[in-house]
C-alpha positions as CSV (number, residue, x, y, z in Angstrom):
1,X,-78.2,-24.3,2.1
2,X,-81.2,-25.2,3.9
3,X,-82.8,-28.7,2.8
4,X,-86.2,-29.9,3.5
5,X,-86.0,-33.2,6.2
6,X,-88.0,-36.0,6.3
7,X,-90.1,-35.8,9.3
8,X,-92.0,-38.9,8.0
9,X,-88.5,-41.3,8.0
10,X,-87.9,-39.7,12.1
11,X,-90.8,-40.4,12.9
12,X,-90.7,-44.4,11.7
13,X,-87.1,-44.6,13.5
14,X,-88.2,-42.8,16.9
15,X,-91.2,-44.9,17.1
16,X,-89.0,-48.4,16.9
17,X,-87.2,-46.8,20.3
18,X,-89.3,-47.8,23.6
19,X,-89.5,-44.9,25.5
20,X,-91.8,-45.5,28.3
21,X,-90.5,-45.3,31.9
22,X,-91.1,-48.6,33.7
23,X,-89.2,-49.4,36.8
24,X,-89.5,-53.5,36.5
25,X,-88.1,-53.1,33.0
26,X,-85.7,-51.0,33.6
27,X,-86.5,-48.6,30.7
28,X,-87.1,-44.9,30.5
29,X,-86.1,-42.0,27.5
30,X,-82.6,-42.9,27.2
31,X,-82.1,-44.8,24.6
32,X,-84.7,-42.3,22.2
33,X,-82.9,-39.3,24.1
34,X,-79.2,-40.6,22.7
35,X,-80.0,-41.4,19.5
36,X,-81.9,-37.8,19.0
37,X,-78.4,-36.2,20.5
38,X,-76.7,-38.5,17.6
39,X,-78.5,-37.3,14.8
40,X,-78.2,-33.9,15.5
41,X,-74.7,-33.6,16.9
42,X,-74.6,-35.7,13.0
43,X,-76.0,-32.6,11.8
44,X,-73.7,-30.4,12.9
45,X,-76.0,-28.2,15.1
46,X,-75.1,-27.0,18.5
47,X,-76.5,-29.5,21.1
48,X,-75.9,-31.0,24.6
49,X,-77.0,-33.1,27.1
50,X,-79.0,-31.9,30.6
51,X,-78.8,-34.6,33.1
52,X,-81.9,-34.9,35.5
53,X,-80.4,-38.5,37.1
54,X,-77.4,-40.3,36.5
55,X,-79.3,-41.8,33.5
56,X,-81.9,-39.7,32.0
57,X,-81.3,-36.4,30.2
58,X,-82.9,-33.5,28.2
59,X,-81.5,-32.9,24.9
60,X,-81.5,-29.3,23.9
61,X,-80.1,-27.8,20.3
62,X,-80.4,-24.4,18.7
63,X,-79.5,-20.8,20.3
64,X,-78.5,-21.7,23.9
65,X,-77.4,-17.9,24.4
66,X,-80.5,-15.5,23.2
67,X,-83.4,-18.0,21.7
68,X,-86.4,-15.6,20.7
69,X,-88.4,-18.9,20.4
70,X,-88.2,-21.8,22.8
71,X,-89.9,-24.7,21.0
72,X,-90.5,-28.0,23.3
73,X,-92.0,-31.6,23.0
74,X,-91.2,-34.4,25.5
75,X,-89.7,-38.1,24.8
76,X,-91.6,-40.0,26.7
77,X,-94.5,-42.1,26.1
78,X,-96.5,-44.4,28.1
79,X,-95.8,-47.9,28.7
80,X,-98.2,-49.5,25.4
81,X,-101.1,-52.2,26.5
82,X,-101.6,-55.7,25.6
83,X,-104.3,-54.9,23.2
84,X,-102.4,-53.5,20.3
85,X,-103.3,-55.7,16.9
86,X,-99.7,-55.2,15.6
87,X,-96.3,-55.0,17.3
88,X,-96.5,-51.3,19.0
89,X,-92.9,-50.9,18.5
90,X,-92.8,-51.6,14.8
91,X,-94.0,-48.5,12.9
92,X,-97.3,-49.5,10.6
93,X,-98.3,-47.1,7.6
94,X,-101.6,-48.3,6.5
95,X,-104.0,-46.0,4.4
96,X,-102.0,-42.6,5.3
97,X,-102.2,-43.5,9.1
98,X,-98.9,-44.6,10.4
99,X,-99.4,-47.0,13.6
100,X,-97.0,-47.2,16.9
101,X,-96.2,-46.3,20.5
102,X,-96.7,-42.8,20.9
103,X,-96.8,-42.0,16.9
104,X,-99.3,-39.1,18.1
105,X,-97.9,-38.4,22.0
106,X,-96.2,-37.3,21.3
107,X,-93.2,-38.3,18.5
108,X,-94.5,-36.8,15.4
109,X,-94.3,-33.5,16.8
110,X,-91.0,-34.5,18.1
111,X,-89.7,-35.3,14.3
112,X,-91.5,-32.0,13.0
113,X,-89.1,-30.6,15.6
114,X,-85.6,-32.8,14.4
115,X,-86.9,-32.8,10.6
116,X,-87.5,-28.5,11.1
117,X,-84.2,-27.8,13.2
118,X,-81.8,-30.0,10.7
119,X,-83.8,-28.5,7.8
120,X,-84.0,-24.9,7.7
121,X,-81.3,-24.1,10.4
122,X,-83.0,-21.8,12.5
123,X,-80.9,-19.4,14.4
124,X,-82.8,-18.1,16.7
125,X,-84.6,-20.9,18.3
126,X,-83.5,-23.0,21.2
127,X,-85.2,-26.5,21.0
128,X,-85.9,-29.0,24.2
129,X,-86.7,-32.3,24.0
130,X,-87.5,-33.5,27.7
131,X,-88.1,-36.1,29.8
132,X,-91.0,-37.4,32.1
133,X,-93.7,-35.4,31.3
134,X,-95.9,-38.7,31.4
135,X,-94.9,-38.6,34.9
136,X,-93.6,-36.3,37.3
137,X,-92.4,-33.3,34.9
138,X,-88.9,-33.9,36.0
139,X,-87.3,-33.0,32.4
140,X,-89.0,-29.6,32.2
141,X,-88.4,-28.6,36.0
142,X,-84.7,-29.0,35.5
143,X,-84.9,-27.0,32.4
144,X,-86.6,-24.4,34.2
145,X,-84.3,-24.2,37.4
146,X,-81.3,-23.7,35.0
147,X,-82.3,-21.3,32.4
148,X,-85.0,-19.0,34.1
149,X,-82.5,-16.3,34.4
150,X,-80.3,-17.1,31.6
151,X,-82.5,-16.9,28.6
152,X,-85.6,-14.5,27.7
153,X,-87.9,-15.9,24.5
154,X,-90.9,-13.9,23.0
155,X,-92.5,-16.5,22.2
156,X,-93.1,-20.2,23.2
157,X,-94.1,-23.1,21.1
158,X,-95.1,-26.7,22.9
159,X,-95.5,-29.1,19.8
160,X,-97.6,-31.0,21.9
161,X,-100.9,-29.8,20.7
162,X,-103.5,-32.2,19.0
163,X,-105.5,-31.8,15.7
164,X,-102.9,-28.8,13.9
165,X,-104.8,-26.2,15.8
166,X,-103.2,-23.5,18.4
167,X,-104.0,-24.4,22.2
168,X,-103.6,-21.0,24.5
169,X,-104.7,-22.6,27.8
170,X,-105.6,-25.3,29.9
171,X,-106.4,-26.0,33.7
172,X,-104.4,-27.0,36.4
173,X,-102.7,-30.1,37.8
174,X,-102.9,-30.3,41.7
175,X,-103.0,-34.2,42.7
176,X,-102.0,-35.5,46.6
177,X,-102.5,-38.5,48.3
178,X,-105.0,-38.3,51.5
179,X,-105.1,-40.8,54.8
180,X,-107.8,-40.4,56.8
181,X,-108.8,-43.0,60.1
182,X,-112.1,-43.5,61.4
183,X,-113.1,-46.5,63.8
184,X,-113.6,-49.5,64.0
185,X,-116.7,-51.7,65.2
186,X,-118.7,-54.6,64.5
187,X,-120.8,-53.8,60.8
188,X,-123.9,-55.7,62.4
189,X,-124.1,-52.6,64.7
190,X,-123.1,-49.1,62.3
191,X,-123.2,-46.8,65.2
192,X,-120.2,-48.9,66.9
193,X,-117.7,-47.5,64.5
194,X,-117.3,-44.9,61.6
195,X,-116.6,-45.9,58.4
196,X,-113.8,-44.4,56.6
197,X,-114.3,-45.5,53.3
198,X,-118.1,-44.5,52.5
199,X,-117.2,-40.9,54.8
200,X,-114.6,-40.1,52.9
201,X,-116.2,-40.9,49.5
202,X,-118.9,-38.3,51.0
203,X,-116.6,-35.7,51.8
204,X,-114.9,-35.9,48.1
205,X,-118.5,-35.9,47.1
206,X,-119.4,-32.3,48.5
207,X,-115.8,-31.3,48.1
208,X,-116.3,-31.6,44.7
209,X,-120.0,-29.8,44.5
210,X,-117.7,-26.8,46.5
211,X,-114.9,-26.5,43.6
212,X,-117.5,-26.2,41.0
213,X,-117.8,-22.2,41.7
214,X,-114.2,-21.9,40.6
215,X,-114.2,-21.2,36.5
216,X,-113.8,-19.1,34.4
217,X,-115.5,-18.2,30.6
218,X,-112.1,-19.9,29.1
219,X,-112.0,-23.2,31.2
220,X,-115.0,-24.0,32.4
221,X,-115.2,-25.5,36.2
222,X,-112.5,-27.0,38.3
223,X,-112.9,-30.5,38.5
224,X,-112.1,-33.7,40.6
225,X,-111.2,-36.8,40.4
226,X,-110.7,-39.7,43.1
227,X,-108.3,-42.0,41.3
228,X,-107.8,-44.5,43.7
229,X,-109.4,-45.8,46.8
230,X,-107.3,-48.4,49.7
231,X,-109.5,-48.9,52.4
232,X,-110.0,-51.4,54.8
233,X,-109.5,-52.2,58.6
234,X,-105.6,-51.7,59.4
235,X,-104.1,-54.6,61.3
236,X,-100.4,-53.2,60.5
237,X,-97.8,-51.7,58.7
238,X,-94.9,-53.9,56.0
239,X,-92.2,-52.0,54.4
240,X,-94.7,-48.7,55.2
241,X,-97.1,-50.5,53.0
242,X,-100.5,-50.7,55.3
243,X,-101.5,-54.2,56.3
244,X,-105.4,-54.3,55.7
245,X,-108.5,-56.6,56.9
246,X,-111.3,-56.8,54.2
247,X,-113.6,-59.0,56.2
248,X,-116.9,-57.6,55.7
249,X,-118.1,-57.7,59.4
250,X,-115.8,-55.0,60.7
251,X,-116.5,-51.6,59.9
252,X,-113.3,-50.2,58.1
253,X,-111.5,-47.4,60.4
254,X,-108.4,-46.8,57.6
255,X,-108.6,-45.3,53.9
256,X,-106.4,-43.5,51.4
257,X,-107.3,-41.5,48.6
258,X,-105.7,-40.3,45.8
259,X,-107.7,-37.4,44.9
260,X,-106.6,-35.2,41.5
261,X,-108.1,-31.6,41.0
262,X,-108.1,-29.9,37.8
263,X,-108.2,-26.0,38.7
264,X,-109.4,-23.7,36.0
265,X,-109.6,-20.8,37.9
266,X,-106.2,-19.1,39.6
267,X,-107.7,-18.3,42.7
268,X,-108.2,-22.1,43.4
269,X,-104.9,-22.6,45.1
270,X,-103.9,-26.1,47.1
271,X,-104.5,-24.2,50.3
272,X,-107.9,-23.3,49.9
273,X,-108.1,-27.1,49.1
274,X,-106.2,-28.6,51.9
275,X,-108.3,-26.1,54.3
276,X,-111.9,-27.1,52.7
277,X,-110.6,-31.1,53.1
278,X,-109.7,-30.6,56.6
279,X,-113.1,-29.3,57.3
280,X,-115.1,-31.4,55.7
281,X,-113.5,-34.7,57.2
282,X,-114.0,-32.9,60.8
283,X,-117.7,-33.0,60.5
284,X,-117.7,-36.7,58.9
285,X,-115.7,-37.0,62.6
286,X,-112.6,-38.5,60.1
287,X,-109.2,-38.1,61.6
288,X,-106.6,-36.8,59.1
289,X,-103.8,-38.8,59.2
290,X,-101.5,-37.1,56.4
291,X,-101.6,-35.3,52.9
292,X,-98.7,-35.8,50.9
293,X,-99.1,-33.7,47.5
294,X,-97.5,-34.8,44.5
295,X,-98.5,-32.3,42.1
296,X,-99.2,-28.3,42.8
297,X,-100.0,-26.7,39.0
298,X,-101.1,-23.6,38.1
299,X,-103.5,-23.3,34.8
300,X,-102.3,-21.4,32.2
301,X,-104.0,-18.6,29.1
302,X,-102.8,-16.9,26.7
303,X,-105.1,-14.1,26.1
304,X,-106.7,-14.8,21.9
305,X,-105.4,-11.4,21.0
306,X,-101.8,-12.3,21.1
307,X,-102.4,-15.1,18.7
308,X,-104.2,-14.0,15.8
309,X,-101.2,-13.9,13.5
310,X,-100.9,-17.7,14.7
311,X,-103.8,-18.9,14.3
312,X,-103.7,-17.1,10.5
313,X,-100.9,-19.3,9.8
314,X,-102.0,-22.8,11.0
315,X,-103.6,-25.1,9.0
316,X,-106.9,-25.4,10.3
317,X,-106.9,-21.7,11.2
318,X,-109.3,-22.8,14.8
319,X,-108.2,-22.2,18.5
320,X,-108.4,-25.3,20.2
321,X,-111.3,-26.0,22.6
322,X,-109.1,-25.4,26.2
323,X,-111.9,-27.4,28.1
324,X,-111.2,-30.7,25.9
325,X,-107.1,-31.0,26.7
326,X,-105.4,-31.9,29.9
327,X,-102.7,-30.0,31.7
328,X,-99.9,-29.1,29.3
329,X,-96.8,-28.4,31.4
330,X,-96.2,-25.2,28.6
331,X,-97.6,-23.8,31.9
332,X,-94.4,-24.0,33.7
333,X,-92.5,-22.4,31.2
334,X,-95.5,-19.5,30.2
335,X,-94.8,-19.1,34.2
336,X,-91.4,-18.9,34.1
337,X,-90.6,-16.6,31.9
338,X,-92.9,-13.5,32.8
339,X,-96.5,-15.1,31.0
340,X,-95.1,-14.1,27.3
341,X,-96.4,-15.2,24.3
342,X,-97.0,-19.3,24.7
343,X,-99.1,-21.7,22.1
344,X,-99.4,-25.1,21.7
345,X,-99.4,-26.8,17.8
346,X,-99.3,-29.9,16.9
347,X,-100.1,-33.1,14.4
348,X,-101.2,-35.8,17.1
349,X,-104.8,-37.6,16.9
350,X,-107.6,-36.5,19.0
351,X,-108.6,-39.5,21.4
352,X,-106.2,-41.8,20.3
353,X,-102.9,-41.3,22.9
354,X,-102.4,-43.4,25.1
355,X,-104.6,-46.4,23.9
356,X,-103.5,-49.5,22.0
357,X,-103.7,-49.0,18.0
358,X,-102.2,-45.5,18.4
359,X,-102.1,-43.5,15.4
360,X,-101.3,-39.8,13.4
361,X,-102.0,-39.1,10.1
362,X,-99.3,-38.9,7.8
363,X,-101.0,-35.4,6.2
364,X,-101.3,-34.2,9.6
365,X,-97.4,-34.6,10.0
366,X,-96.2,-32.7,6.9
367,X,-98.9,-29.9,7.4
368,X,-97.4,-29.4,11.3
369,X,-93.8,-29.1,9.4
370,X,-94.8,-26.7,7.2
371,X,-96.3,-24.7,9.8
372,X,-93.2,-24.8,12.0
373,X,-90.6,-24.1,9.2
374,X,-93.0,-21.1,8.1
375,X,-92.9,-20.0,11.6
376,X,-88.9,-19.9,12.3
377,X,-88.4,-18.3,8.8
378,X,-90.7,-15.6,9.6
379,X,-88.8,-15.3,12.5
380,X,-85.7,-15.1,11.0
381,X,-87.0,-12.8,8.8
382,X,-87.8,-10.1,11.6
């Protein structure tokens, strides 16, 4: 007999776990990854453990055979600031707002999930809670490499979505680190040397102005972003770590860039990037040392059309603005398996993850439960 969980209590308990991955502390998901592998192997529903290092793991529960819904959210949060007015780790509830680290990115949609899976049984869903998606998608990329040919939803759900509307897109990720040399030479003469910093801030400049013609009427434009500049004149090399002068009379010969570009439109690929950089930094005479690329990421869209039905049965009944949300790695799976049927959904806060005073609304929470149980019982139903 199916009984109606919680998801208010999860949510209190997964908020007390730290969850955020910092090396010098030595903590990452573990310790919230066990104790949601507890309750539900407490539970009695079919779950195990998907090891992505030696410590960290998925945990994923339901239908591992033939899932007609794969429903997601990850366990990670970021590490909380100094600038919290109450302990970040001790859940607050304070005028139907409860406060904590990641209360809205993203663990109450991850205890709509536990509250909805030990609740109503579904039997027909397979559930993943993942790692790293703060960070380097590790969690969902193992996911993907073991069960791409193994299982074949209809339809999948990302209860990472903000505001309890359904999300059908978003742009790309595509981020790499850039090294560039120029030269030397005395700064009371400018034409001695070339300056590496302010030449390659003026190539990300026009590179930038370029991208804009890639969008589409969903998405908008691609965008840039330089997220960090190291520049200076290089004197050597520690632990591959650059050793760099900042003295302000020598014109700086060394800089590296992390640039991050959000594509929008398919077409912009991270060759038609790499190709545009290297021919911009040849006319700023700027020697490309190396690209190393940490992220390559399509977007993603669900066409409207296939979500009507959804979008009927959510609360706010609204589509989600694509242009106002980041990359959702829903992408990787709406990839994956053949571009079916993929949504985001969710009870978290607009503009409040990731900043001290976190927050969700405790309405916002039971509304995304109802939506979810309604969901897998229609489903059962068919």
């Amino acid at each position: 007999m199916n009984m109606r969980i919680n998801s208010l209590t999860i949510l209190k308990q997964l908020i007390a776990i730290p969850s955020f991955v910092d090396n010098d502390s030595d903590n990452d998901e573990s310790q919230i990854a066990e104790w949601i592998y507890q309750y539900i192997k407490k539970a009695g529903q079919p779950v195990k453990k998907q090891f992505i290092n030696r410590r960290r793991f998925n945990v994923l529960a339901g239908n591992f055979i033939n899932p007609k819904v794969l429903v997601v959210g990850h366990m990670d949060t970021v590490k909380p600031s100094k600038e919290w007015d109450t302990n970040p780790l001790n859940p607050t509830e304070k005028a139907g707002l409860i406060y904590g680290a990641g209360s809205s990115d993203m663990k109450a949609g991850l205890s709509v999930m536990l509250s909805t899976l030990i609740g109503i049984k579904p039997k027909s869903a397979l559930f993943l809670f993942y790692c790293d998606e703060e960070y380097d998608f590790m969690g969902m990329k193992i996911f993907v490499k073991e069960f791409r040919k193994k299982i074949k939803p209809r339809l999948i759900l990302s209860m990472d979505g903000e505001n309890l509307q359904i999300g059908n897109a978003c742009r790309g990720l595509i981020e790499m680190t850039i090294t560039v040399r120029g030269k030397s030479g005395h700064s009371g003469n400018p034409d001695s040397g070339i300056n590496a910093i302010t030449k390659s801030v003026a190539v990300f400049v026009q590179l930038e102005q370029l991208l804009k013609s890639y969008k589409t009427p969903e998405l908008g434009q691609s965008t840039i972003n330089i997220a960090s500049i190291n520049g200076g004149s290089l004197v050597g090399q520690k632990n591959n770590t650059p050793l760099l002068s900042r003295e302000g009379n020598v014109i700086p010969d060394y800089c590296q860039i992390v640039l991050e570009v959000r594509p929008s439109d398919p077409k912009l690929d991270i060759t038609i990037i790499v190709n545009k950089v290297k021919e911009l930094l040849k006319k700023q005479q700027l020697k490309l040392e190396k690209i190393t690329i940490r992220h390559n990421l399509r977007s993603w869209i669900t066409p409207k059309t296939q979500l009507d039905n959804f979008i009927k049965l959510s609360p706010n009944k609204v589509l989600a603005d694509p242009m106002e949300t980041g990359y959702l790695d829903i992408q990787l799976l709406w990839e994956t398996f053949d571009k079916i049927t993929s949504l985001s959904f969710g009870p978290a806060e607009p503009d409040v993850s990731h900043t001290a005073n976190e927050f969700v609304r405790i309405s916002s929470l039971q509304k995304a439960q109802a939506f979810l149980e309604k969901l897998l019982k229609n489903d059962i139903e068919t």
